[in-house]
N, C-alpha and C positions, 0 to 999 in steps of 0.2 A: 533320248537326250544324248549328243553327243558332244565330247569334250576332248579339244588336241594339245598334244603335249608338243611344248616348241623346244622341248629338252631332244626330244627322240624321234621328231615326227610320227607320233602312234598316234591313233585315233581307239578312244576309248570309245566304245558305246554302252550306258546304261539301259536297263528295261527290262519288260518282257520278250522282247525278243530274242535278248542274252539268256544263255545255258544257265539254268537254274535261274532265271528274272532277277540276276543281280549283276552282272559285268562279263563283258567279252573285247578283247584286245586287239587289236591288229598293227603289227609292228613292220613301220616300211623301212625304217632307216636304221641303221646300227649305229649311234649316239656317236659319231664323229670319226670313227674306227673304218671308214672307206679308204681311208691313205694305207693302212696297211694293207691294201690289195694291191698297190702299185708297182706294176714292171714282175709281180708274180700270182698267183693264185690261190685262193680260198681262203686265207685270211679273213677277209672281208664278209667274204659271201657265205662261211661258217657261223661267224660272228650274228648278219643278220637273223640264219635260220634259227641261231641259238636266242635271241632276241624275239620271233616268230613264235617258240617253244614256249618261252617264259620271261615272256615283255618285262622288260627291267622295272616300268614302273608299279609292277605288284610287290618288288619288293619292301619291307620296311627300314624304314628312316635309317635306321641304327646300321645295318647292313653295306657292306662292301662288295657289291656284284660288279657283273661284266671281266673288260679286259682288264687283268691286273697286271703283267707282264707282256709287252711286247718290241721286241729289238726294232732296231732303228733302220736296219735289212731285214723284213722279214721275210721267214723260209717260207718254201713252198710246202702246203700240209698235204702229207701224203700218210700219215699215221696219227694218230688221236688217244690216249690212254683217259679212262672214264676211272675217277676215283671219288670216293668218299673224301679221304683227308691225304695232304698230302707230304707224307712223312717222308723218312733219309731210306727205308725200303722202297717205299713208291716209287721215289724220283729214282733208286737205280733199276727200278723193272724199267722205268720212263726210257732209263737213257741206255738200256741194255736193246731195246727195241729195235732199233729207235725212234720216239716220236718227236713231232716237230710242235705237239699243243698239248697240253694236259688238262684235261677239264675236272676238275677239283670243286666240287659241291661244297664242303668250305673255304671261305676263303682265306688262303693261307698268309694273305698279307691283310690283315682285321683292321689292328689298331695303328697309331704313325710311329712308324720308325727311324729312332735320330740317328743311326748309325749299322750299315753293314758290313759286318766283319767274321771272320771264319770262325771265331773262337762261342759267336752266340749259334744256338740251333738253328732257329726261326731266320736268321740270316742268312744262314751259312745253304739253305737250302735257296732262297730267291740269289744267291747269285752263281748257285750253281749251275742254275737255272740260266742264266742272264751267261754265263761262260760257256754255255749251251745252248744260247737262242732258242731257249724253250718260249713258246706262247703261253701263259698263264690267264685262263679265264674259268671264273665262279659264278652259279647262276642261282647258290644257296635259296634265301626263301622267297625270290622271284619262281623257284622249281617248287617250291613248295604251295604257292596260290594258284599258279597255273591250272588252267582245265586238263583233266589228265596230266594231273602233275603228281607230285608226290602223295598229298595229303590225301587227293581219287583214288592212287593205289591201294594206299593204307587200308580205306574202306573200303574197297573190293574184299577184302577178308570178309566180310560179313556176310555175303550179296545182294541183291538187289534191294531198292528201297525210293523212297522219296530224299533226293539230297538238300541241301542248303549248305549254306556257309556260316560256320559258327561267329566269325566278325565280319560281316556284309560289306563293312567301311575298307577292309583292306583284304576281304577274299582267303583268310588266314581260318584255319581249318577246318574241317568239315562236318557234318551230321548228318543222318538219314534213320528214317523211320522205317525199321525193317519189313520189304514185303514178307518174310516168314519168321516170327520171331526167334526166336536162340534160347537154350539154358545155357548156364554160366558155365559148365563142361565144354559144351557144344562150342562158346563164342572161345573158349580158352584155344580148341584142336585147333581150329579154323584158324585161328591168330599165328600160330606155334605152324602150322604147313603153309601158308601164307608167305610169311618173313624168313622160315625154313630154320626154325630155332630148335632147339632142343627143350629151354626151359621159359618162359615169363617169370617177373616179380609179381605174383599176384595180391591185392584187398578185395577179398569177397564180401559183400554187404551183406548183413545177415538175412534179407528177404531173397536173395537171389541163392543163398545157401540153403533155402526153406522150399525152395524150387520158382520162387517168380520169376518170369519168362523175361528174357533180355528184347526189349523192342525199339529203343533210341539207343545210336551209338554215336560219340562224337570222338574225331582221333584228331590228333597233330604229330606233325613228325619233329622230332628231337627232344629239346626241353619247351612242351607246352603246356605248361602246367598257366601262367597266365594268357594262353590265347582260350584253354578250357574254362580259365573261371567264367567266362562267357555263356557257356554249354549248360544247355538243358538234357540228360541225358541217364538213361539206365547204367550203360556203360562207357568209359573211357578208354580209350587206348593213345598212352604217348610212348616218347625213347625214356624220359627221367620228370621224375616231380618231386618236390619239396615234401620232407618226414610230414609235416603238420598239414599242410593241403590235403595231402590222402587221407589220414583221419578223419578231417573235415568231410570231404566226399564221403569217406564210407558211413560215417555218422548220418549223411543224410541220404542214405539209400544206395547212392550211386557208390557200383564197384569201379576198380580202378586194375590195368593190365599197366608191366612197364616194361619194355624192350631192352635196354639200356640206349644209350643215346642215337647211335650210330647204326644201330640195328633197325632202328625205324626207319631208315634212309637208305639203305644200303643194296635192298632187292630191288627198288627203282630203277638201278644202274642200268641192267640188262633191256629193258622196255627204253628206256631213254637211247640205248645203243642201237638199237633197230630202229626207233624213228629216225635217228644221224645218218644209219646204213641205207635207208629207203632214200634216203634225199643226195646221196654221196657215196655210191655204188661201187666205184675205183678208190677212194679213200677207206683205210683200213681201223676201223675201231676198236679198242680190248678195253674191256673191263678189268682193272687189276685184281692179281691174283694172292698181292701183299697188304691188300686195304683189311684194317681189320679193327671190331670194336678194343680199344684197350683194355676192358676188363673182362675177365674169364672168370667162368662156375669151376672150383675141385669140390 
């Protein structure tokens, strides 16, 4: 079954033929953003392949993806900086560089803004931006549904298994029935070398503390505590979940890991940088070196 989007020209196709018999995307057009290749280069043709990676239309409703900044001249991109969030450190590694596009996983312009002016943060950074002809594009939880997107990283930590999609309807996170099951120690290490963390928040169910074997795991990256209510599942793995949800879960078996937010997202960076580097060999990609979760363990 196929169905076209006359937003984006993608051709969605449902079925068994899709990776995991639930959706597969193909994205030809970059949702109007062709003019910003005009009379220079890659604008455009980044934009597509960033479009190709994680077709806009997986993201959800509420979400502010694609371009969110782009001057009225656009540069030519010859440098790219990959961030999680994009703070007043970020943008001066940005502009120390310097890059001509910043691809900021969240997006830094969310909700609408009646006014920019130096004196608010959140401002002060889009028009620093905008007095830098910086390119601003976000491809938050359109990267997150994607095939080999974030939420397939996540569950790489576990390895292999039978996958599915914990909301089928919108391709929003993931589950797989481990081909070797896990203890609750086991699924912790793997979690912790994985994402490269020192510690997790962990709720141990008390059957998994008694030693029952971990064999369904379902993750989402960030705050997915309502795309898990979904999830059938031994284990969870998000970034943050709600006091009382997690009791909930551990009261019914299921243990619960927590990253903190930005920690669930954040090793993607580098995998998402070599698919850009394979496709754009003379443009130069960095992953920042000042992106960082806000809260720290003493």
């Amino acid at each position: 079954r196929v169905k076209h989007s006359a937003r984006s020209g993608a051709v969605v196709q449902f079925g068994p033929r899709a990776k995991f018999g639930a959706v597969c995307v193909q994205t030809f057009a970059s949702r109007g953003y062709h003019e910003c290749t005009v009379g220079v280069m890659k604008v455009g043709d980044l934009v597509a392949t960033l479009e190709r990676i994680a077709p806009p239309e997986l993201a959800e409703d509420w979400d502010n993806t694609g371009v969110l900044l782009c001057p009225t001249v656009p540069p030519e991109i010859t440098r790219v900086l990959l961030t999680i969030d994009l703070t007043a450190a970020v943008l001066d590694e940005a502009l120390e560089k310097p890059v001509e596009l910043i691809l900021a996983y969240h997006p830094p312009i969310f909700s609408g803004l009646k006014r920019l002016t130096p004196d608010d943060p959140k401002s002060r950074l889009v028009l620093r931006c905008i007095e830098s002809r910086v390119v601003i594009y976000s491809p938050h939880t359109a990267l997150d549904a994607a095939m080999d997107g974030v939420n397939d990283w996540l569950l790489d930590a576990f390895g292999p298994g039978e996958r599915s999609f914990v909301r089928p309807e919108s391709c929003q996170g993931r589950v797989a029935t481990l081909a070797t099951p896990l203890s609750i120690e086991a699924a912790i290490e793997r979690s912790k070398q994985h994402l490269g963390l020192n510690g997790l928040r962990l709720a141990v169910a008390s059957r998994h503390a008694a030693g029952a074997p971990i064999e369904r795991v379902a993750v989402c990256a960030g705050a997915g505590g309502s795309v898990l209510s979904f999830a059938s599942a031994d284990l969870l793995l998000t970034g943050e979940m709600r006091h009382h949800d997690v009791l909930a879960w551990v009261e019914s078996g299921t243990s619960v890991l927590l990253t903190e937010h930005t920690n669930s997202e954040r090793g993607y960076l580098p995998r998402l940088r070599s698919k850009l580097q394979a496709f754009y060999p003379d443009t130069s990609f960095y992953v920042s070196e000042r992106d960082r979760d806000p809260l720290i363990y003493r």
